[in-house]
C-alpha positions as CSV (number, residue, x, y, z in Angstrom):
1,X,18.3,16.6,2.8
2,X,14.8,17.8,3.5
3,X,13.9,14.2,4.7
4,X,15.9,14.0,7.3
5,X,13.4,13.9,10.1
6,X,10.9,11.8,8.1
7,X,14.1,9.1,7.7
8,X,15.1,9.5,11.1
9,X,11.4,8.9,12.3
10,X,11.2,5.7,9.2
11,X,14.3,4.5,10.5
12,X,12.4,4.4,14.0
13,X,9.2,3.1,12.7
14,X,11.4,0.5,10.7
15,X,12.9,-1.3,13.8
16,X,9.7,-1.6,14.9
17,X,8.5,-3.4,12.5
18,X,11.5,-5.7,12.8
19,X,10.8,-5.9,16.4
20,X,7.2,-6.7,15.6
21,X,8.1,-9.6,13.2
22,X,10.7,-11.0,16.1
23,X,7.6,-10.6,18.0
24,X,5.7,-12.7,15.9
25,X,7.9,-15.4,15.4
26,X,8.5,-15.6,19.5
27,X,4.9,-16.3,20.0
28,X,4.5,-18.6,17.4
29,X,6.9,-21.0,18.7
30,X,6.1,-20.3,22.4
31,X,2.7,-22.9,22.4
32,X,5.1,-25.4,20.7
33,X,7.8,-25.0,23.5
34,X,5.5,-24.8,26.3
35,X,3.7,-27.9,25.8
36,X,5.8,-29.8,24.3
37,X,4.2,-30.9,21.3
38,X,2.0,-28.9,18.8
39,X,-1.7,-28.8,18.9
40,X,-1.6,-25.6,16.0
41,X,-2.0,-27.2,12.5
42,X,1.6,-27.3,10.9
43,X,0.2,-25.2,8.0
44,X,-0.9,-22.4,10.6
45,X,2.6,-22.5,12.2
46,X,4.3,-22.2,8.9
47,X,2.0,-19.3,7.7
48,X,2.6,-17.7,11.3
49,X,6.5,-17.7,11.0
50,X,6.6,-16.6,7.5
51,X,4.5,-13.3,8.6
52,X,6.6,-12.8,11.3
53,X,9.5,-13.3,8.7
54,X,8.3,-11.0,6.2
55,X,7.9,-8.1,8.7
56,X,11.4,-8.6,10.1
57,X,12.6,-8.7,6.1
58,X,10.4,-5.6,5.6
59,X,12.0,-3.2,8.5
60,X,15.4,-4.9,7.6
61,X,15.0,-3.4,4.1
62,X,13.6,-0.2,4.9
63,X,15.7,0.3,7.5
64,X,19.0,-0.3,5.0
65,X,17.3,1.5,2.3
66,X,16.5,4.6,4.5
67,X,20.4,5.1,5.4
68,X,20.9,5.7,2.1
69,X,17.9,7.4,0.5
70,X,19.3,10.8,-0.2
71,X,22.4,9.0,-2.2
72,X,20.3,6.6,-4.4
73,X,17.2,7.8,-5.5
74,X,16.0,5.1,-6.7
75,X,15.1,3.4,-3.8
76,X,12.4,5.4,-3.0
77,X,10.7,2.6,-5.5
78,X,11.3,-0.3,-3.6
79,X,10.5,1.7,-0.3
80,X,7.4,2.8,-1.8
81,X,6.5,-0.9,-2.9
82,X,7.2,-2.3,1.0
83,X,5.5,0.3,2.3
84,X,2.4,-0.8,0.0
85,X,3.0,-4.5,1.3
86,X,3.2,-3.6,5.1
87,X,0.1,-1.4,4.5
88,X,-2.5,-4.3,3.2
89,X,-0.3,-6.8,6.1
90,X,-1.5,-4.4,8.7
91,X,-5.0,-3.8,7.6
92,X,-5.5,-7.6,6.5
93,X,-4.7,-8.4,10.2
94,X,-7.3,-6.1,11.5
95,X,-9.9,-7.4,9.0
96,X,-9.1,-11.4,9.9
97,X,-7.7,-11.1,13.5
98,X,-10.2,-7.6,14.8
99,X,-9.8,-8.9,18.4
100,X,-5.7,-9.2,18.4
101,X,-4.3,-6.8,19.8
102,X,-1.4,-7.6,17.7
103,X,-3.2,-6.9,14.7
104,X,-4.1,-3.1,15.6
105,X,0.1,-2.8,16.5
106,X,0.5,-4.2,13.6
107,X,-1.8,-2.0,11.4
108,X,-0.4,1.3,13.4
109,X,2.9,0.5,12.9
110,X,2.8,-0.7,9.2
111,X,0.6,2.4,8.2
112,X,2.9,4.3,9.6
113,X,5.7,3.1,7.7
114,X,3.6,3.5,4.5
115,X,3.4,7.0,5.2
116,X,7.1,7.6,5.8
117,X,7.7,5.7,2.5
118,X,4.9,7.8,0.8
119,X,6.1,11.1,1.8
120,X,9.8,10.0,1.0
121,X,8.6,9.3,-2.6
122,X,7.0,12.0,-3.4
């Protein structure tokens, strides 16, 4: 019970990474649909989707997991590993993509569910 603003806040931060991978996904397909035909490398679409993919997986789980944190305890694990994954996702994206502005949501946003997921476990 003495999380209960850091899951409220999670649970925030968590639907924004699922809105960030929707996001993702939108924008990959919207060159495809706008011109037609694709001019992106298929491999380059695929990885595009299956980032968008993972982040909407990611808040989907920690999202689910957060509701009932204080009844299973040991899902702080699995939080704890997610929140490692969208941590290195969001500062991989600023290393490779510095200019995206994208990227530094993406890097806010993730870090900030590592820290939720952090202060949960500990």
């Amino acid at each position: 019970m003495k999380n209960r603003k850091v899951v409220g806040v999670g649970k925030i931060i968590a639907i924004l990474v699922l809105s960030l991978g929707v996001v993702h996904d939108i924008a990959t397909f919207t060159p495809l649909i706008k011109n037609g035909k694709s001019t992106i490398s298929p491999v380059i679409i695929y990885f595009s989707l299956m980032c968008g993919t993972s982040l909407i997986l990611s808040g989907l789980l920690q999202f689910v997991m957060l509701r009932k944190i204080d009844q299973i305890s040991f899902l702080r694990v699995p939080m704890l590993i997610i929140g490692i994954f969208l941590a290195l996702s969001g500062i991989l994206s600023v290393i490779y993509m510095p200019e995206n502005p994208f990227a530094w949501a993406a890097l806010l946003i993730n870090l900030s569910m590592f820290a939720v997921a952090l202060k949960i476990s500990l």
